[in-house]
Backbone as a printed PyTorch tensor [residue, N CA C, xyz], in Angstrom:
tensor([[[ -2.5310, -59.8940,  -0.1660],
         [ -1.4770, -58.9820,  -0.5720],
         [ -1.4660, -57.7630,   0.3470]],

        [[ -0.2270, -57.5760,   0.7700],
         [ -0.3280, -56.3970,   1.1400],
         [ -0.4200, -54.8760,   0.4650]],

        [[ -0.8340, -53.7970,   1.2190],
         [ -1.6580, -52.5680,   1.1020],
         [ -1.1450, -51.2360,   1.5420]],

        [[ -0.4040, -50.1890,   0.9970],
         [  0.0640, -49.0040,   1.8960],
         [ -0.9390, -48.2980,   2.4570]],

        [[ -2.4400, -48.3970,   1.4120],
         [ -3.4960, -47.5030,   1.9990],
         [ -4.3320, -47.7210,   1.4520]],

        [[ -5.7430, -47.8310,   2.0610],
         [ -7.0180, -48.2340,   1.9390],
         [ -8.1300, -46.8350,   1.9520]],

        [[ -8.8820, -47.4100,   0.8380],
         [-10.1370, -46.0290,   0.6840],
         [-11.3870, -47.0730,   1.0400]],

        [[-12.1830, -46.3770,   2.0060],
         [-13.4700, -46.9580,   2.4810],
         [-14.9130, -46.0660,   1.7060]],

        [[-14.9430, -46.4450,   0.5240],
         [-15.7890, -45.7150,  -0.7010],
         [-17.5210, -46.6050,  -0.4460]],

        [[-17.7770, -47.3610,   0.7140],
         [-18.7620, -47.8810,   0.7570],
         [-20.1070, -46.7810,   1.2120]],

        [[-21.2040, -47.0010,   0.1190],
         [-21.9010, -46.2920,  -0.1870],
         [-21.9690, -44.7730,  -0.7090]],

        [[-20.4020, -44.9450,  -1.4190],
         [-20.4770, -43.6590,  -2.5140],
         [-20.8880, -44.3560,  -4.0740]],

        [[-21.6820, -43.3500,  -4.6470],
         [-22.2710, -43.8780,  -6.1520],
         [-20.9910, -43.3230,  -6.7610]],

        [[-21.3120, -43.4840,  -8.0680],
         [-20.3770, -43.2050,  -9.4840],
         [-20.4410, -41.6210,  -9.3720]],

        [[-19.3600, -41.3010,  -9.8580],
         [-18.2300, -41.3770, -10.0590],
         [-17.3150, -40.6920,  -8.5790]],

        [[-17.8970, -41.4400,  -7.6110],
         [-17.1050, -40.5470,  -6.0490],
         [-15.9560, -41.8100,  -5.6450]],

        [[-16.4630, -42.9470,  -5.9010],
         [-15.1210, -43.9310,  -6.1990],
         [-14.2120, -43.7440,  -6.4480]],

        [[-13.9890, -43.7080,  -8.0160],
         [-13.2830, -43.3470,  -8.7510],
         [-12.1450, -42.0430,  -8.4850]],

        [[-13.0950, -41.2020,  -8.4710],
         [-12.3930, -39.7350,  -7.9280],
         [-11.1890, -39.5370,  -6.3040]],

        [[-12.3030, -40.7060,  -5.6260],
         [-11.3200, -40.2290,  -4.0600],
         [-10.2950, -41.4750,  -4.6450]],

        [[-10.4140, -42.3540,  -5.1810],
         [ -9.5470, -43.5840,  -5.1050],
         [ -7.8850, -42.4540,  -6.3640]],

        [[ -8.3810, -42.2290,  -6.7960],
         [ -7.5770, -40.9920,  -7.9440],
         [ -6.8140, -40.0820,  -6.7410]],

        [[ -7.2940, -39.1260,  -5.9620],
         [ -6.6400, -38.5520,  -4.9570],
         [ -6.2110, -39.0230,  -4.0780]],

        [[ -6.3020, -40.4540,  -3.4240],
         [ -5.6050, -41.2440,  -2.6310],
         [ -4.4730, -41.6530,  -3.3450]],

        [[ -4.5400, -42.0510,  -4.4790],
         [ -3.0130, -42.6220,  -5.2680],
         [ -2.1950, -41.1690,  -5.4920]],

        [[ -2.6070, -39.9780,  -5.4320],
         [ -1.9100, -39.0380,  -5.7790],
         [ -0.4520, -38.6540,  -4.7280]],

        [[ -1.2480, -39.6950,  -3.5750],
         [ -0.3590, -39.5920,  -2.5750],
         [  0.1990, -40.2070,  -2.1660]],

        [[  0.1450, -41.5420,  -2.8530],
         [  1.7080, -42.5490,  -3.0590],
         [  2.3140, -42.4910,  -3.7440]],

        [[  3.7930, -43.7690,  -3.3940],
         [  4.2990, -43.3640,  -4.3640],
         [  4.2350, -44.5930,  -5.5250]],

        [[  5.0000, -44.1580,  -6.6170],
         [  5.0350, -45.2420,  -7.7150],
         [  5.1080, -46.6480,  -6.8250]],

        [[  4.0950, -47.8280,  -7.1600],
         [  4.3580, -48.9740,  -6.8700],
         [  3.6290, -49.3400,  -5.4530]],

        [[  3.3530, -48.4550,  -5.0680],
         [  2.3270, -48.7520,  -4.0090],
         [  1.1290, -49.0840,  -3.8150]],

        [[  0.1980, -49.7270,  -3.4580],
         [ -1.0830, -50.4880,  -3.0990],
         [ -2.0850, -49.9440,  -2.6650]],

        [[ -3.1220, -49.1760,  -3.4650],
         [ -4.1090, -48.4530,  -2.3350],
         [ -5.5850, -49.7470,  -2.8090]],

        [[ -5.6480, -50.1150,  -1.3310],
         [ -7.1830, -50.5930,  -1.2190],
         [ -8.0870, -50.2410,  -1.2890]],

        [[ -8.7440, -50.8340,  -1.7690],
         [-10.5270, -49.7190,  -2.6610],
         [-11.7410, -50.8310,  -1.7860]],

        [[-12.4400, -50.2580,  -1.4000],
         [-14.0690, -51.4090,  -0.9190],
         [-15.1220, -50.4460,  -1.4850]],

        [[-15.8990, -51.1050,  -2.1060],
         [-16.8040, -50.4550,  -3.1030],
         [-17.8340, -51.2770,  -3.4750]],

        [[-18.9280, -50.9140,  -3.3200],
         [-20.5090, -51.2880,  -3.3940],
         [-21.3290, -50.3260,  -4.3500]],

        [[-20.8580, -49.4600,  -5.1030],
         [-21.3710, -49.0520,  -6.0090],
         [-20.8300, -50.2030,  -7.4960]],

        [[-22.5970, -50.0860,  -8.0520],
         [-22.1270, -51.5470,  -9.0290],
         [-21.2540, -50.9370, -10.2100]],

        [[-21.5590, -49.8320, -10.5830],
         [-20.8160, -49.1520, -11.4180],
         [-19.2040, -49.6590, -11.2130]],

        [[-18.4610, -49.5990, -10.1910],
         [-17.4550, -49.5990, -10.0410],
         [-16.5930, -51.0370, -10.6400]],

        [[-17.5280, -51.4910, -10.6660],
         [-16.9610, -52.9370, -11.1600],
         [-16.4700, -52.5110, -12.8850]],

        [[-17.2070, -51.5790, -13.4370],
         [-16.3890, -51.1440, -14.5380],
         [-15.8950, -49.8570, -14.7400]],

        [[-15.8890, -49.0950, -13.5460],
         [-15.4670, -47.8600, -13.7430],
         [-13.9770, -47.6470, -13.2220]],

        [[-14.0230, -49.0120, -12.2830],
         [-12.3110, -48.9010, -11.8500],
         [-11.5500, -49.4160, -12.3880]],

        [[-11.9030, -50.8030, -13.2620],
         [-10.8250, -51.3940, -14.2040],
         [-10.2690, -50.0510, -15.3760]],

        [[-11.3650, -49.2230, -15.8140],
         [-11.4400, -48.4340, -16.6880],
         [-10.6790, -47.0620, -16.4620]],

        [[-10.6880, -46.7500, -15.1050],
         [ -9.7790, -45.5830, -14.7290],
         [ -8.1780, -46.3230, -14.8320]],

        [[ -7.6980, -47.4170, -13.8880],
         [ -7.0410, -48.3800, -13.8510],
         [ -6.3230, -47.7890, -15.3470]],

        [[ -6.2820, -48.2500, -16.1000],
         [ -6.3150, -48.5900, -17.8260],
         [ -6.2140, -46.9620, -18.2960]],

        [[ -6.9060, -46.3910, -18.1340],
         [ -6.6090, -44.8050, -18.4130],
         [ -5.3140, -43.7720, -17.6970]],

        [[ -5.2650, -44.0700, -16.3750],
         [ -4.7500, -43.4500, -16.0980],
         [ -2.8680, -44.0520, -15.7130]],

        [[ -2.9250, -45.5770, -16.1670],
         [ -1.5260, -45.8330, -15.9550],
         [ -1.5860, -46.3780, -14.6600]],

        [[ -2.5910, -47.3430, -13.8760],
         [ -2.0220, -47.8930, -12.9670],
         [ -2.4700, -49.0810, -13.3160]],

        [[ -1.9450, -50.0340, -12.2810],
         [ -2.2460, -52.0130, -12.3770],
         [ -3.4930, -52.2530, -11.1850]],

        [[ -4.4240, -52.6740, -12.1240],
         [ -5.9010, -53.2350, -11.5170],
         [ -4.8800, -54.5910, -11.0100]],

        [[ -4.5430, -54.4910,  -9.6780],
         [ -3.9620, -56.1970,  -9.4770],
         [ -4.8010, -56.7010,  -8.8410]],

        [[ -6.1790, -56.7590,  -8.0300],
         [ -7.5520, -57.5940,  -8.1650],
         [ -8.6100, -57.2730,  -7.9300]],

        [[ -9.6530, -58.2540,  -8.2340],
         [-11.1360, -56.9210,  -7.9080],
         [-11.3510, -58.3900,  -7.4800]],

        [[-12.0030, -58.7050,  -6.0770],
         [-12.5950, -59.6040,  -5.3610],
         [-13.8990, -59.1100,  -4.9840]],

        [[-15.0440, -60.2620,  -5.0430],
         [-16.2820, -59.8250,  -4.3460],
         [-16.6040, -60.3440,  -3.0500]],

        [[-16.5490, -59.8750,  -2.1420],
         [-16.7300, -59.7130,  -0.6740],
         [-17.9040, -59.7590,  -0.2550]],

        [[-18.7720, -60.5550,  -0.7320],
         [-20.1250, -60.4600,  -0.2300],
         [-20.9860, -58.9510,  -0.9210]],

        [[-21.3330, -57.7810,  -0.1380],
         [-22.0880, -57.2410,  -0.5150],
         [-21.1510, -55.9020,  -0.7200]],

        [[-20.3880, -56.0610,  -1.0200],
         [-19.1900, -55.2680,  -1.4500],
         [-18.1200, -55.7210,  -2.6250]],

        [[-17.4200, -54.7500,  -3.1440],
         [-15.9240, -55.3270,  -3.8000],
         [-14.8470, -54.5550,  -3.0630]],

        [[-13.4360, -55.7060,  -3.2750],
         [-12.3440, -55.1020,  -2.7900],
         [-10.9470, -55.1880,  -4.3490]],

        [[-10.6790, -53.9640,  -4.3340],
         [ -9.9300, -53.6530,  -5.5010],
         [ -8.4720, -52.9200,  -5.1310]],

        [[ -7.6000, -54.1510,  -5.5710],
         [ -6.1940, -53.6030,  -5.0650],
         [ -5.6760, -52.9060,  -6.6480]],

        [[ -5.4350, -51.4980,  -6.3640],
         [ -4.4680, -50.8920,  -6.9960],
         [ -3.4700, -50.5650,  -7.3030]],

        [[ -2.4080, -50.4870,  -7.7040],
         [ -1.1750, -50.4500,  -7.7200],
         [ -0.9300, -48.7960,  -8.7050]],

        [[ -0.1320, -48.7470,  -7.6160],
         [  0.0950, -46.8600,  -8.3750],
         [  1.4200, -47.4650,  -9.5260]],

        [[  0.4530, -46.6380, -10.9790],
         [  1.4930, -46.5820, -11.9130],
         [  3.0750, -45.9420, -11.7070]],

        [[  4.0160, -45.6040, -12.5170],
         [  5.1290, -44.8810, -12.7920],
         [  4.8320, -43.7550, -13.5800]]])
């Protein structure tokens, strides 16, 4: 799938994921795609969970070997 913008969060712990992936969507617009890569294990439930809180679409969390890749979709 394609991606307007990608966050390279590899080897940030909880909650620095979360947070830059939050200020990267602040700067799209509705309906746009920001790519997440993330190796903090936390994230495997801290991003579905922001996702879900804050009004956007978790559209996939793939595991990449020694990483995850998590496409977001900016809410409305």
């Amino acid at each position: 799938m394609d991606h307007h913008a990608e966050l390279d969060a590899l080897g940030l712990l909880c909650p620095l994921p979360v947070l830059k992936a939050r200020k990267r969507l602040q700067a799209l617009s509705s309906g746009e795609v920001l790519r997440v890569l993330a190796d903090d294990p936390a994230a495997i439930v801290d991003v579905p969970h922001f996702c879900a809180e804050a009004g956007h679409e978790l559209v996939s969390m793939t595991d990449a070997g020694a990483h995850q890749v998590y496409l977001l979709r900016k809410g409305g």
